[in-house]
Each structure stands twice: as structure tokens, then as C-alpha cells.
C-alpha positions, 0 to 999 in steps of 0.5 A: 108680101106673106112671110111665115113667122119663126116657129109659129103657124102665122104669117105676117104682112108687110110690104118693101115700103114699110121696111125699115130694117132687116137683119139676119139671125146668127144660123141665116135660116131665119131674119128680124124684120123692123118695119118703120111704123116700129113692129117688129117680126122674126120670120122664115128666110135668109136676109137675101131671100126677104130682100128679093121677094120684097125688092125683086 
């Protein structure tokens, strides 16, 4: 899946698998994403929106 990263015109690329962790930002609009190989990216979306993209 395709996330836009948080005030920045990038996307990153990550799929459910490679999903450690996800943790939402204190206003919900945005969400830190920890993968699993220790990458971490701050991206566009609420924690529930992430889940069910990457989830269904």
C-alpha cells in the first residue's frame, strides 16, 4: 500500500507484513508507522484508516 508521508509530497511503501507497530498522533490526523525491519515513517491517516487499508 501507498501512504502519503506528513507534510512532505513523498509516499512510502509498506505492506501489512512489514508492520510492527502503529501508533496514532495526539491530533488523529496523522500516524507513526514502525515497520519491523526498524523504519520508521509518520504518514497521513488516522490509526483506524492505516489498519483497514493495510488489513481490510
Amino acid at each position: 500500500m501507498t501512504f502519503k508521508i506528513k507534510d512532505e509530497e513523498d509516499t512510502v511503501d509498506f505492506s501489512a507484513e512489514e508492520v510492527e507497530e502503529i501508533i496514532p498522533d495526539a491530533d488523529m490526523r496523522f500516524s507513526l508507522v514502525m515497520l519491523k525491519n526498524g523504519d520508521k515513517h509518520f504518514v497521513e491517516g488516522r490509526e483506524s484508516e492505516i489498519r483497514e487499508q493495510l488489513f481490510g
